[in-house]
N, C-alpha and C positions, 0 to 999 in steps of 0.2 A: 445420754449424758445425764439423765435427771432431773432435769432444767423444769420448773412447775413456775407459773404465773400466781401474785398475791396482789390483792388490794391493800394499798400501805396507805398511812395517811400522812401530811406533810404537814412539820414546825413553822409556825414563824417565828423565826429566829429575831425579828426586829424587835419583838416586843419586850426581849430580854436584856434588850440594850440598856447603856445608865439612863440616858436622857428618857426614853422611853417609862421605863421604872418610874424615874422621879415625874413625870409627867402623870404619872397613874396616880401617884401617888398624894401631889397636890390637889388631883381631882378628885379624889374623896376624902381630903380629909381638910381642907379649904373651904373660904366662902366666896361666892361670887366676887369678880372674877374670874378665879384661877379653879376653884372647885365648885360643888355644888352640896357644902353641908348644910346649908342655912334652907334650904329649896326644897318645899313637899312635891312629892313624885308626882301630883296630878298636875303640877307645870311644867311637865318636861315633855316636848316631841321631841321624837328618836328618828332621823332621816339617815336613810343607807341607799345606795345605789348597788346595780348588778347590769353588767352588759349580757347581751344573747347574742352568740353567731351563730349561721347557720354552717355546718363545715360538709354535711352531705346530704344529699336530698334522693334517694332509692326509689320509685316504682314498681313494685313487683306483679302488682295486678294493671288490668288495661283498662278504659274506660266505657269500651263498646266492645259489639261481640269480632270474636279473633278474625272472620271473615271483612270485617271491613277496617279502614287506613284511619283514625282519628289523628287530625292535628290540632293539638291544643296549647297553649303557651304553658309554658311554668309559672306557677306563682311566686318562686324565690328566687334571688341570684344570690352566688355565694359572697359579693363583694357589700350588701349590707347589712350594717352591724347594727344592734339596738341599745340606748343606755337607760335603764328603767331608775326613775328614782322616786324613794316613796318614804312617806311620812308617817306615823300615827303617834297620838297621845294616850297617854292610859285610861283615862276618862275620872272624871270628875265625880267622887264616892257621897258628895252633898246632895247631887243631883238625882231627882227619880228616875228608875230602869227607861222607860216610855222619851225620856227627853235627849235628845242629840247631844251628844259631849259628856255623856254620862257613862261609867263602867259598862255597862251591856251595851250603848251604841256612840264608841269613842268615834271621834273625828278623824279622819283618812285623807292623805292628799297623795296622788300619784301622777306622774309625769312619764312620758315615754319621747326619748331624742333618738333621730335618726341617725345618731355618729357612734363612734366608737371610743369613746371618751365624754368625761363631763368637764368642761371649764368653768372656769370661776364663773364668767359670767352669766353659761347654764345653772350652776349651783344656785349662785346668788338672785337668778330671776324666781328659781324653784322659791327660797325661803321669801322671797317677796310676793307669789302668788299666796304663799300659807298666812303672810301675814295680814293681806285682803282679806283672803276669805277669812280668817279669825277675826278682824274689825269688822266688816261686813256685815258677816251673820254671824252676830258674836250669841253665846247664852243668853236668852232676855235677863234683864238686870234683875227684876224681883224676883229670880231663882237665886242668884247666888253672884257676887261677882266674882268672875272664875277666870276672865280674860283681860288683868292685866298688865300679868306678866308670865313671862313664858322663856324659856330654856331649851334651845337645841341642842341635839348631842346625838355625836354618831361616833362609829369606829370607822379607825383608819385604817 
């Protein structure tokens, strides 16, 4: 029949919606709160989340020689799912290469939940751990004060 398989790639179509549009729209070219013109790039963490399933788990090789019976458990079931969510900022271009929070070693926060979905109030505990640790161990002050204020922003 002819019939040949192809890797396509898929639209999203939501983001060409009005409300959407106008949502972009205020967000660059607005100031705090609705956009982020007034706001240099070295205050902004960017947090996104990605779930992992496992949907097949194959052994093709054994673990001991073919003459004897090994039983050994699995490591995976296919009913858990993971939801990774992660942080970073650009790093701060005042700061020297050598100091934490600076362009060559920006600040990272990463989280891993054992569901298959993130709720608000996994969201919301995520940006509460980031903003500990930025009070916390914030920049020491006679470098630069660099921590504060700060801008999340992620895609939806």
């Amino acid at each position: 029949m002819g019939y040949t398989r192809k890797v396509s790639s898929t639209e999203a179509y939501q983001a060409f919606t009005p409300i959407n549009q106008a949502k972009c729209y205020f967000f660059f070219t607005q100031p705090p709160p609705l956009g982020i013109v007034t706001v240099s790039r070295r205050k902004f963490i960017d947090v996104d989340e990605f779930g992992i399933a496992l949907e097949r788990c194959n052994n093709k090789y054994g673990y001991a020689l073919a003459i004897y019976r090994v039983r050994k458990p699995g490591h995976y079931t296919r009913s858990t799912k993971l939801t990774v969510l992660l942080a970073i900022e650009p790093g701060d271009p005042r700061l020297p290469n050598n100091v934490y929070g600076s362009i060559e070693r920006p600040r990272r926060w990463c989280e891993v939940l054992q569901s298959s979905g993130t709720s608000s109030d996994a969201f919301a505990g995520f940006i509460d751990t980031i903003c500990t640790d930025i009070e916390t161990n914030g920049i020491p002050g006679n470098q630069h004060d660099t921590d504060l204020h700060r801008v999340f922003y992620g895609t939806t």
